[in-house]
VEXNU-173621 format. One record per atom (N, C-alpha, C, O): x, y, z; atom name; residue in one letter. Coordinates in nm, 3 decimals. Each point is the difference from the previous one (the first is absolute). Layout:
<east->X; north->Y; up->Z; at->CA; aa->A>
...
END
This chain:
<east->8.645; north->-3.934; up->10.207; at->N; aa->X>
<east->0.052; north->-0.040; up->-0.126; at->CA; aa->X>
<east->0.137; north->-0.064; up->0.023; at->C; aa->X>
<east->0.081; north->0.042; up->0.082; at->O; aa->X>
<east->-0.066; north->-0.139; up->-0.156; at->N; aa->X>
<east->0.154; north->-0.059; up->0.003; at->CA; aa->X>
<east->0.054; north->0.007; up->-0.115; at->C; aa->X>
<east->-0.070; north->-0.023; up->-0.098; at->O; aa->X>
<east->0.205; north->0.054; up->0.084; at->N; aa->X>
<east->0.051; north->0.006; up->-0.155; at->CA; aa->X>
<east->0.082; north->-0.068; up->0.038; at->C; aa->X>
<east->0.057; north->0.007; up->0.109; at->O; aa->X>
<east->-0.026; north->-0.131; up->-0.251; at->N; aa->X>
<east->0.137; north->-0.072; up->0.013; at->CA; aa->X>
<east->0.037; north->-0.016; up->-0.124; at->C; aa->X>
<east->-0.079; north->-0.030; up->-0.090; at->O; aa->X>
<east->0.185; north->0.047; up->0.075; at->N; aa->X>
<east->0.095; north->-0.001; up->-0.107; at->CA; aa->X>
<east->-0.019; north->-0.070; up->-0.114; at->C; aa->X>
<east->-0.015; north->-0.116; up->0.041; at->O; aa->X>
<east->0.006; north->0.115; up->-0.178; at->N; aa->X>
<east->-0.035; north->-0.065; up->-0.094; at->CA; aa->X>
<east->0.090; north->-0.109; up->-0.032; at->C; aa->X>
<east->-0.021; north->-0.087; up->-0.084; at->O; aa->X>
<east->0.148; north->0.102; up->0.178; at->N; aa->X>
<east->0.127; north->-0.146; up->-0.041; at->CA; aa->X>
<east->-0.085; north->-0.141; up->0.083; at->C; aa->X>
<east->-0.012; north->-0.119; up->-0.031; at->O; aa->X>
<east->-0.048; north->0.219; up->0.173; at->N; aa->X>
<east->-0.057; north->-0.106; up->0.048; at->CA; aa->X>
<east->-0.116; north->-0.005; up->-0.024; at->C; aa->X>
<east->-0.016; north->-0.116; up->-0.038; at->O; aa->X>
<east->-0.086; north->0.170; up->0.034; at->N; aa->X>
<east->-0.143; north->-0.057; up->-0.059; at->CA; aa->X>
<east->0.016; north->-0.087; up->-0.078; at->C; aa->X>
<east->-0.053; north->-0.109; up->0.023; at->O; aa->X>
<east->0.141; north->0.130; up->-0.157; at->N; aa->X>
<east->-0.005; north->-0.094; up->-0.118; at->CA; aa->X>
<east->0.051; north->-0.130; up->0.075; at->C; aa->X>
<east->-0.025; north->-0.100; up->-0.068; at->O; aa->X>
<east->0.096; north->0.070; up->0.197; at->N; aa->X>
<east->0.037; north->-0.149; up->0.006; at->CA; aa->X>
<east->-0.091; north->-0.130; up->0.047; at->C; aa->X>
<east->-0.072; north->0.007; up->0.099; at->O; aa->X>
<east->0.080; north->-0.098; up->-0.160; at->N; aa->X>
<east->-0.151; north->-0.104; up->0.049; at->CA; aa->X>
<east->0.012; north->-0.042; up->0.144; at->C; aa->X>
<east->0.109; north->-0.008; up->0.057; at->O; aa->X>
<east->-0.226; north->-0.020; up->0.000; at->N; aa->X>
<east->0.025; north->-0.026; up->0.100; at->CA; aa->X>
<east->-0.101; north->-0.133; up->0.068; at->C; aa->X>
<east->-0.062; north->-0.041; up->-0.098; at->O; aa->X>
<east->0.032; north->-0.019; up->0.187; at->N; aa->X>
<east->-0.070; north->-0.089; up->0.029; at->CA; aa->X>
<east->-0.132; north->0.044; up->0.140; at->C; aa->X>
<east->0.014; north->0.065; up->0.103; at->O; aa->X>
<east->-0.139; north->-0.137; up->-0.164; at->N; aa->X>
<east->-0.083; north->0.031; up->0.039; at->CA; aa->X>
<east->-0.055; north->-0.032; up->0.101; at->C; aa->X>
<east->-0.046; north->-0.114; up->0.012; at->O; aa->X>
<east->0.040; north->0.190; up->0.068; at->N; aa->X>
<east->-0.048; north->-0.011; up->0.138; at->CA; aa->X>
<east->-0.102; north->-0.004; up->0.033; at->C; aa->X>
<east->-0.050; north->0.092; up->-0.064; at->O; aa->X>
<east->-0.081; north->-0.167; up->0.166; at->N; aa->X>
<east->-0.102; north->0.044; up->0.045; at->CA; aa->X>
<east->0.003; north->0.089; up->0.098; at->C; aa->X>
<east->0.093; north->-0.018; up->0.079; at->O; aa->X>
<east->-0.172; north->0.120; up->-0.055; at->N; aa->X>
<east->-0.013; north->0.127; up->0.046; at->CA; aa->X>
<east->0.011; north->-0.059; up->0.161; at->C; aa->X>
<east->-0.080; north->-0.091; up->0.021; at->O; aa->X>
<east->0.166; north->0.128; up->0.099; at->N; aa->X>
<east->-0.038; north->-0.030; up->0.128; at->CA; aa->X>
<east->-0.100; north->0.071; up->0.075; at->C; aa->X>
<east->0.002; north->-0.014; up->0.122; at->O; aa->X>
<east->-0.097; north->0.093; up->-0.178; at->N; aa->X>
<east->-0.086; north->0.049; up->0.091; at->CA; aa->X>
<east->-0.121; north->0.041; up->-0.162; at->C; aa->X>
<east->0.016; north->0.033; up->-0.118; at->O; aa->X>
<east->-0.141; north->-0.064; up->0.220; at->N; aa->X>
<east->-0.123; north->-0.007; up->-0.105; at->CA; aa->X>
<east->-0.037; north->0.149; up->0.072; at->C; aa->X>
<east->-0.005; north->0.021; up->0.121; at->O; aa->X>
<east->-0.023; north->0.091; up->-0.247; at->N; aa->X>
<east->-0.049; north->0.120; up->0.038; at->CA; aa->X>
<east->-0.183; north->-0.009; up->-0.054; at->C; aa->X>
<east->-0.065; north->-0.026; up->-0.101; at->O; aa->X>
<east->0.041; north->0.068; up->0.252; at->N; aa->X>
<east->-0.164; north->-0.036; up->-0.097; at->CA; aa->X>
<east->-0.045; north->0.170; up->0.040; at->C; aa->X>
<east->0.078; north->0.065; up->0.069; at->O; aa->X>
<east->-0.178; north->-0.018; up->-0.108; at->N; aa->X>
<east->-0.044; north->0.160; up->-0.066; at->CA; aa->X>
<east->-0.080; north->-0.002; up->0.154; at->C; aa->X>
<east->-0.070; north->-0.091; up->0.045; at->O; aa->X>
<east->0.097; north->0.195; up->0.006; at->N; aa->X>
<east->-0.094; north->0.054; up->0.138; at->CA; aa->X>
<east->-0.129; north->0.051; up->-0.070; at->C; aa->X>
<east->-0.008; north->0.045; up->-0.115; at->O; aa->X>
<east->-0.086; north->-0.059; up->0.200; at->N; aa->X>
<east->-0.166; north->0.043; up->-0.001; at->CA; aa->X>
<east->-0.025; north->0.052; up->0.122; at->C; aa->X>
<east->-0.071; north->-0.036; up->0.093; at->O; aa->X>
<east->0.151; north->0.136; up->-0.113; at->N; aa->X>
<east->-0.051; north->0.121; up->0.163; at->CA; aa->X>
<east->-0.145; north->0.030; up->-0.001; at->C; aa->X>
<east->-0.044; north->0.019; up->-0.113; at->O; aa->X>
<east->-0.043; north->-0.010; up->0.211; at->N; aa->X>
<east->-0.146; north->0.021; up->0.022; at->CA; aa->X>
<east->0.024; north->0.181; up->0.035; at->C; aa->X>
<east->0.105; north->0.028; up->0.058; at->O; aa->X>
<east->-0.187; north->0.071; up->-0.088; at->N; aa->X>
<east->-0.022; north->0.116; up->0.012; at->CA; aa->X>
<east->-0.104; north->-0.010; up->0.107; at->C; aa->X>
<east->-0.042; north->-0.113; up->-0.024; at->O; aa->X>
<east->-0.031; north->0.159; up->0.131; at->N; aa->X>
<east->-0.097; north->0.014; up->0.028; at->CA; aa->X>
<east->-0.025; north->0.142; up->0.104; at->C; aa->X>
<east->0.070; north->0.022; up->0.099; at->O; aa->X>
<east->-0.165; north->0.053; up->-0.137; at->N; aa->X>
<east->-0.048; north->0.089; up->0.084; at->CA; aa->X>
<east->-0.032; north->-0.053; up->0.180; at->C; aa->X>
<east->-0.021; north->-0.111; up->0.050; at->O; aa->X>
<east->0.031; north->0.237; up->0.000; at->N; aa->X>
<east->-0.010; north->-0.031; up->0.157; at->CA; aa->X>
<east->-0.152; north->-0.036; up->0.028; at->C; aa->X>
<east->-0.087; north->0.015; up->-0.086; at->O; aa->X>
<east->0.061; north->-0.063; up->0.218; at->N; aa->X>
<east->-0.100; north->-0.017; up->0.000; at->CA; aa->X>
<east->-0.099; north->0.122; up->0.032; at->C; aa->X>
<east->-0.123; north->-0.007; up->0.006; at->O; aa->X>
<east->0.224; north->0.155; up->0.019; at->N; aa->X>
<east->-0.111; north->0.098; up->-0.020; at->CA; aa->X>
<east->-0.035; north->0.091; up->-0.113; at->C; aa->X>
<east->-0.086; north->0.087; up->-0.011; at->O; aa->X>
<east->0.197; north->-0.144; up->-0.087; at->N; aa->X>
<east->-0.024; north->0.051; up->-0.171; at->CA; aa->X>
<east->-0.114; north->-0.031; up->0.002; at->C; aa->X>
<east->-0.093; north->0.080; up->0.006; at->O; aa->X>
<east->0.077; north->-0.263; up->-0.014; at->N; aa->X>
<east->-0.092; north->-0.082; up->-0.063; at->CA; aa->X>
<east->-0.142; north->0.047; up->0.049; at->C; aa->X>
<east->-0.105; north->-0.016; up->-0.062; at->O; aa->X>
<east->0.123; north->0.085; up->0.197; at->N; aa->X>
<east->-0.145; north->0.032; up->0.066; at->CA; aa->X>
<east->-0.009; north->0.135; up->-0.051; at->C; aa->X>
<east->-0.104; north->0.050; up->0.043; at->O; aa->X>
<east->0.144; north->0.001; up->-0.089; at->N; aa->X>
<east->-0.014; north->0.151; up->-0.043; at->CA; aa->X>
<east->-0.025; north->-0.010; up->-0.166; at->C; aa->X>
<east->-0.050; north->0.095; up->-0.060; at->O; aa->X>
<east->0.083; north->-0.204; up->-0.002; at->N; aa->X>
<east->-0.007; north->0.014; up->-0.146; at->CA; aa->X>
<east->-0.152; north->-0.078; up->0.020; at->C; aa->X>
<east->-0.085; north->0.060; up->-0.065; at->O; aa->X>
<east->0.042; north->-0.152; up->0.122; at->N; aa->X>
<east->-0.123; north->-0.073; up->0.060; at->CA; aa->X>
<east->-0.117; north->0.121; up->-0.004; at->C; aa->X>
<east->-0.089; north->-0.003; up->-0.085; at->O; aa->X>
<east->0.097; north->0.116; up->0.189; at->N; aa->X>
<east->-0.087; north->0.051; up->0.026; at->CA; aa->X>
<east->0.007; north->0.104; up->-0.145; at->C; aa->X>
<east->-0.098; north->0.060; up->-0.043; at->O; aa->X>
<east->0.209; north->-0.056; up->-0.006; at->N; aa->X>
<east->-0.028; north->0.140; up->-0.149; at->CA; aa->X>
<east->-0.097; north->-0.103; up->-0.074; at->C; aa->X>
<east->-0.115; north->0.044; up->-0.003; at->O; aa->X>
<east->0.127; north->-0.158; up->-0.053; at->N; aa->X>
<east->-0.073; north->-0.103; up->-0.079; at->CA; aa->X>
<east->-0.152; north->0.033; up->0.073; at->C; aa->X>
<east->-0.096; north->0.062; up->-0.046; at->O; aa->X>
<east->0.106; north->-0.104; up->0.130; at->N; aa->X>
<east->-0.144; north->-0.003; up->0.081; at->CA; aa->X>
<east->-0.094; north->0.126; up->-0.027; at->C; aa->X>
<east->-0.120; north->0.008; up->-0.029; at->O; aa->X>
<east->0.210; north->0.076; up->0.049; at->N; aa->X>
<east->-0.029; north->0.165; up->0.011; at->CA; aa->X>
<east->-0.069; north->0.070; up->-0.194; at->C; aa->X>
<east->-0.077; north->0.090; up->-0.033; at->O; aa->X>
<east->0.160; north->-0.198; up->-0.049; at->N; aa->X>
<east->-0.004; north->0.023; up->-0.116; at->CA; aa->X>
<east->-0.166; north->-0.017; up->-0.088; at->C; aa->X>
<east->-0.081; north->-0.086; up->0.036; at->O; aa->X>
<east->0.057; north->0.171; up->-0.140; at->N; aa->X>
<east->-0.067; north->-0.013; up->-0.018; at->CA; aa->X>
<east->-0.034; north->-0.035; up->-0.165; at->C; aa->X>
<east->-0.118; north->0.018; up->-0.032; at->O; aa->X>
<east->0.181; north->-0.052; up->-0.039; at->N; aa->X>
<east->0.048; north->0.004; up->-0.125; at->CA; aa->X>
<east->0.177; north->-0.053; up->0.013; at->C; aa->X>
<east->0.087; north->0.086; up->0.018; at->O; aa->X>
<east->-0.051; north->-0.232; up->-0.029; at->N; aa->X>
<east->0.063; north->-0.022; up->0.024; at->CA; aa->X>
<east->0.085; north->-0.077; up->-0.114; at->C; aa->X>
<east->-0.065; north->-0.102; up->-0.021; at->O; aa->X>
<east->0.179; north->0.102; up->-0.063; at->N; aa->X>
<east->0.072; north->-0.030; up->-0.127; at->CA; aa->X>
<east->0.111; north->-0.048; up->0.047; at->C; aa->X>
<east->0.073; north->0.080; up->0.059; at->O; aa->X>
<east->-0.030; north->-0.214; up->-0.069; at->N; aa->X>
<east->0.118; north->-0.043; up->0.033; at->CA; aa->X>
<east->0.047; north->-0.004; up->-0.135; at->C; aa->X>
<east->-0.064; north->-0.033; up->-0.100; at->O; aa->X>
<east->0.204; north->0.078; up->0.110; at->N; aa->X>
<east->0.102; north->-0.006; up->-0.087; at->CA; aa->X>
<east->0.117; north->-0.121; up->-0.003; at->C; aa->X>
<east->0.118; north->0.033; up->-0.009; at->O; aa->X>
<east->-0.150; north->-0.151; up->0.015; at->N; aa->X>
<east->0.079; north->-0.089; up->0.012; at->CA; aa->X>
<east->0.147; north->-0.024; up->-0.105; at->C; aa->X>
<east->-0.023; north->-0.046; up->-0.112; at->O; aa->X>
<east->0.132; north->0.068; up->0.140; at->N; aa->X>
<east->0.134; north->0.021; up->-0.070; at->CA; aa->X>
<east->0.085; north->-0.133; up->0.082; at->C; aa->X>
<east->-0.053; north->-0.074; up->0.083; at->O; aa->X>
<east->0.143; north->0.068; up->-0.112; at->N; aa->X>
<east->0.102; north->-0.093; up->0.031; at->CA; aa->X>
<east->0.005; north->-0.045; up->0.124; at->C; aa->X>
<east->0.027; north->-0.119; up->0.012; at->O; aa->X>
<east->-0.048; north->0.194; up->0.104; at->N; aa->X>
<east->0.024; north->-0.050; up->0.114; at->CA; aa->X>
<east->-0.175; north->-0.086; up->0.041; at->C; aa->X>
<east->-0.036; north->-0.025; up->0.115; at->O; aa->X>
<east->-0.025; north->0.004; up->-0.209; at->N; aa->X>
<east->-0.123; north->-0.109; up->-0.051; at->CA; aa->X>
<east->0.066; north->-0.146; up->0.065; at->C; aa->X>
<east->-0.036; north->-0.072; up->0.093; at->O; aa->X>
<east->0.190; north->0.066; up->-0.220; at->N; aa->X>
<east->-0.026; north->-0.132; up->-0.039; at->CA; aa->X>
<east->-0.009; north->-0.097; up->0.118; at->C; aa->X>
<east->0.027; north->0.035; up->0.115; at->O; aa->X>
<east->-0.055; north->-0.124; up->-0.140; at->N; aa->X>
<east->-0.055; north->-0.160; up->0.081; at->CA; aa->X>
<east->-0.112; north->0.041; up->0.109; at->C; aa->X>
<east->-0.010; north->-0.085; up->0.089; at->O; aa->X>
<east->-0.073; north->0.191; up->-0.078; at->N; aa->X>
<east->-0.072; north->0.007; up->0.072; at->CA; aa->X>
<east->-0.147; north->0.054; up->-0.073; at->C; aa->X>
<east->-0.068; north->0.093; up->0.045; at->O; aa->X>
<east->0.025; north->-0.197; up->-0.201; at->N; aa->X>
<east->-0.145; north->0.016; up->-0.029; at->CA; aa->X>
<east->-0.118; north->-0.032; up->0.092; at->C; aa->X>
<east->-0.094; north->0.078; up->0.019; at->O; aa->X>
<east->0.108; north->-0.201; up->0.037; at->N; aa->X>
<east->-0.056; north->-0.008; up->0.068; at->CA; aa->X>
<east->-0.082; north->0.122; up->0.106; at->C; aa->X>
<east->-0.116; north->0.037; up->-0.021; at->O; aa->X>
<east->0.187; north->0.005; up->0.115; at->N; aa->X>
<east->0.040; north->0.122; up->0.075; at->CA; aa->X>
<east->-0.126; north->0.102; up->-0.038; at->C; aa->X>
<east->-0.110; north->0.039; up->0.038; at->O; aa->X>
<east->0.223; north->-0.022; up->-0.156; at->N; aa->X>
<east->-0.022; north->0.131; up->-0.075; at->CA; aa->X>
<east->-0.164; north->-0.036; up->-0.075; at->C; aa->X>
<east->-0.078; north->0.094; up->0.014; at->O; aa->X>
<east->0.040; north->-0.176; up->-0.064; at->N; aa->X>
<east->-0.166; north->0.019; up->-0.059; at->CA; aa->X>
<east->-0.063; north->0.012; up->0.115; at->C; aa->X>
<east->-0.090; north->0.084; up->0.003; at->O; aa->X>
<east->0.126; north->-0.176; up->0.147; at->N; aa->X>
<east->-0.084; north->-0.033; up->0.104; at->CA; aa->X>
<east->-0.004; north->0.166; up->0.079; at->C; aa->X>
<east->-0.100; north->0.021; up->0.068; at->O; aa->X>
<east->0.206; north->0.093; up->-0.075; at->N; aa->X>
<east->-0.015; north->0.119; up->0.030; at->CA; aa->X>
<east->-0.106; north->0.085; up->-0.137; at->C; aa->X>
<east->-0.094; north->0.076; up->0.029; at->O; aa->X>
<east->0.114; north->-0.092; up->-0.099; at->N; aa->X>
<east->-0.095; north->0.068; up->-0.122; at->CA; aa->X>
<east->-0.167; north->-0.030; up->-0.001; at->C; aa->X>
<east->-0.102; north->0.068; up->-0.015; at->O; aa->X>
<east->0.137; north->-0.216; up->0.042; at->N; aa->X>
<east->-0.151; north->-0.046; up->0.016; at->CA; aa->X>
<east->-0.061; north->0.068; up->0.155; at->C; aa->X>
<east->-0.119; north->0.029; up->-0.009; at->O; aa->X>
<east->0.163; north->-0.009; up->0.107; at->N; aa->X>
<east->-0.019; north->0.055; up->0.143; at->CA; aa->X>
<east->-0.061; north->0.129; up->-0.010; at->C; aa->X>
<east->-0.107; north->0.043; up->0.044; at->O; aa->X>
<east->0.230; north->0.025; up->-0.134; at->N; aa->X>
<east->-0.006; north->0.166; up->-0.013; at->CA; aa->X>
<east->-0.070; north->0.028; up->-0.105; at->C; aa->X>
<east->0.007; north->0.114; up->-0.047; at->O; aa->X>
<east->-0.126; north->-0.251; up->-0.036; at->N; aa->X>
<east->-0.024; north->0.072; up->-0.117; at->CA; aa->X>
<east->0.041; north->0.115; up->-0.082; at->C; aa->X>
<east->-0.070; north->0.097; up->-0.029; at->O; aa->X>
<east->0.253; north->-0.132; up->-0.021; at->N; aa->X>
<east->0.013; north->0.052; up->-0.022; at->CA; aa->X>
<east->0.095; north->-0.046; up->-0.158; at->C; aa->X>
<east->0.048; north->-0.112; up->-0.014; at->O; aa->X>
<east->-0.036; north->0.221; up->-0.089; at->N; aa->X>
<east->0.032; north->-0.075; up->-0.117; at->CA; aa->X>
<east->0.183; north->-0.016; up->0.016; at->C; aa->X>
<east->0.049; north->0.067; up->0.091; at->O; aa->X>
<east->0.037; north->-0.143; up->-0.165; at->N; aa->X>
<east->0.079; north->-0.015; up->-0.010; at->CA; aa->X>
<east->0.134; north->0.046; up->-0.148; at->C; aa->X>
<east->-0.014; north->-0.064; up->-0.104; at->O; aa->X>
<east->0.102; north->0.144; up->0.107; at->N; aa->X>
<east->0.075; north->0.021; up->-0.141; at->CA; aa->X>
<east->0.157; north->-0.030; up->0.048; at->C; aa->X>
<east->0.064; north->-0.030; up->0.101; at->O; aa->X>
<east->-0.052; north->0.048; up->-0.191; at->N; aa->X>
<east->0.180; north->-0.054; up->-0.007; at->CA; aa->X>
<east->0.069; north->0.159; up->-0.095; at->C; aa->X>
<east->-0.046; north->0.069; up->-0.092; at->O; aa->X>
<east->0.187; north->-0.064; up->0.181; at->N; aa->X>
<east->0.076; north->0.079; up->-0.086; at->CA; aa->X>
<east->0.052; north->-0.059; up->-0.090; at->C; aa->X>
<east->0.014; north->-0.122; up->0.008; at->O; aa->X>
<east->0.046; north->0.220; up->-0.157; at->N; aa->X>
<east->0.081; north->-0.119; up->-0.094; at->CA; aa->X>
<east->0.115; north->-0.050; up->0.052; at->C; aa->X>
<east->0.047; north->-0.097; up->-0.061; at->O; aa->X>
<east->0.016; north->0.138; up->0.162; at->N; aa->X>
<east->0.142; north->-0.043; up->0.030; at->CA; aa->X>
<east->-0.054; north->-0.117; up->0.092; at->C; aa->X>
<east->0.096; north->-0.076; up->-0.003; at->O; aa->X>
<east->-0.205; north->0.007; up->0.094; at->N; aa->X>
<east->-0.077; north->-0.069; up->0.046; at->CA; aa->X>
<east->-0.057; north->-0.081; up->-0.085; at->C; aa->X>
<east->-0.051; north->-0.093; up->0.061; at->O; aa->X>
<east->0.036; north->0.086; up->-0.179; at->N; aa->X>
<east->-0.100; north->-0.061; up->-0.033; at->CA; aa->X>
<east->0.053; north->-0.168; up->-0.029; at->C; aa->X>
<east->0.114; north->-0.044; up->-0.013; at->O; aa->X>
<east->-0.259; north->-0.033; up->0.011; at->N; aa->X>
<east->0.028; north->-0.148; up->0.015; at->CA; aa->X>
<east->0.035; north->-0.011; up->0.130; at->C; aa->X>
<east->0.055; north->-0.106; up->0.033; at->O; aa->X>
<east->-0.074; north->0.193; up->0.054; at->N; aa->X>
<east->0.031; north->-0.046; up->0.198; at->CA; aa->X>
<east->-0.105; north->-0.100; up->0.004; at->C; aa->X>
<east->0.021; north->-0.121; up->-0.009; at->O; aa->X>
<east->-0.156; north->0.184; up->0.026; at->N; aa->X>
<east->-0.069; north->-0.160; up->0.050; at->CA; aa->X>
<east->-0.085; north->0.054; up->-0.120; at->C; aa->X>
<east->0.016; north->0.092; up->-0.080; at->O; aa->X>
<east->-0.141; north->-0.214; up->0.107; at->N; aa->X>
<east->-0.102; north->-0.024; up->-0.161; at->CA; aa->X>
<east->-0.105; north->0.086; up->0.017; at->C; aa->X>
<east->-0.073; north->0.023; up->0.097; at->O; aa->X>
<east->0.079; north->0.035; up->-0.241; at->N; aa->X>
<east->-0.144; north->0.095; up->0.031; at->CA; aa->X>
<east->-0.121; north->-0.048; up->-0.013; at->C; aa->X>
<east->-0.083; north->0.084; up->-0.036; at->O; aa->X>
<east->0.024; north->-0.245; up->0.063; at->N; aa->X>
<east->-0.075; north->-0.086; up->-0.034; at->CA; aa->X>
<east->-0.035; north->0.018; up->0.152; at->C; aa->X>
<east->0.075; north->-0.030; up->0.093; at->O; aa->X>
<east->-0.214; north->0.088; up->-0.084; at->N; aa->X>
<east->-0.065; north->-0.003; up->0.110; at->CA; aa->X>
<east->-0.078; north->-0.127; up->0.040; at->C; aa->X>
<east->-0.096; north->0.022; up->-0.074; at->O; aa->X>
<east->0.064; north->-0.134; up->0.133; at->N; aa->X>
<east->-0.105; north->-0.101; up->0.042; at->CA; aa->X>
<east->-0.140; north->0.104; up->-0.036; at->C; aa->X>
<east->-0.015; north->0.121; up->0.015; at->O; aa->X>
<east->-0.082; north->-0.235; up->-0.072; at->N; aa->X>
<east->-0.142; north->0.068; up->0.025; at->CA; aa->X>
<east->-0.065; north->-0.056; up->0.053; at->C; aa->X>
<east->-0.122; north->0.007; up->-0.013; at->O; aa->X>
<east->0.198; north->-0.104; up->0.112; at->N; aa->X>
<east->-0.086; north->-0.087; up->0.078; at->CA; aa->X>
<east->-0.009; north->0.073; up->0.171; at->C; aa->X>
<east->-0.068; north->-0.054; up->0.087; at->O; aa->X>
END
């Protein structure tokens, strides 16, 4: 937080363009590659299988129907999730 004085806030001043463009990081999360083989074989192992797709969904519908369709398995969303990806299945 910065506080500055109201004698000087109130004085006008001239407008500058910003010298440095801040653009928003998109850090990638990803499991190891022996999570991924261990969460692999629970799926596999599974027999009745419900994905709960929530926020960490978004930009990966694709993905995500092409695992549902694999695992015949159905798909829901939490409300704090919801609108992540489309609940419009292909029936092709």
């Amino acid at each position: 937080m910065v506080a500055i004085p109201g004698d000087i806030a109130l004085h006008e001043t001239l407008y500058r363009e910003p010298s440095a463009i801040v653009k928003q990081a998109n850090p990638v999360i990803c499991p190891s590659p022996e999570e991924l083989q261990q969460l692999a074989a629970m799926l596999n192992r599974g027999q009745a299988v419900t994905i709960l797709g929530g926020a960490g969904c978004a930009g990966a519908h694709a993905e995500l129907m092409a695992l549902a369709g694999k695992l015949k398995s159905p798909l829901s969303q939490p409300c704090a999730g919801a609108n992540t990806f489309s609940m419009t299945i292909p029936t092709t």
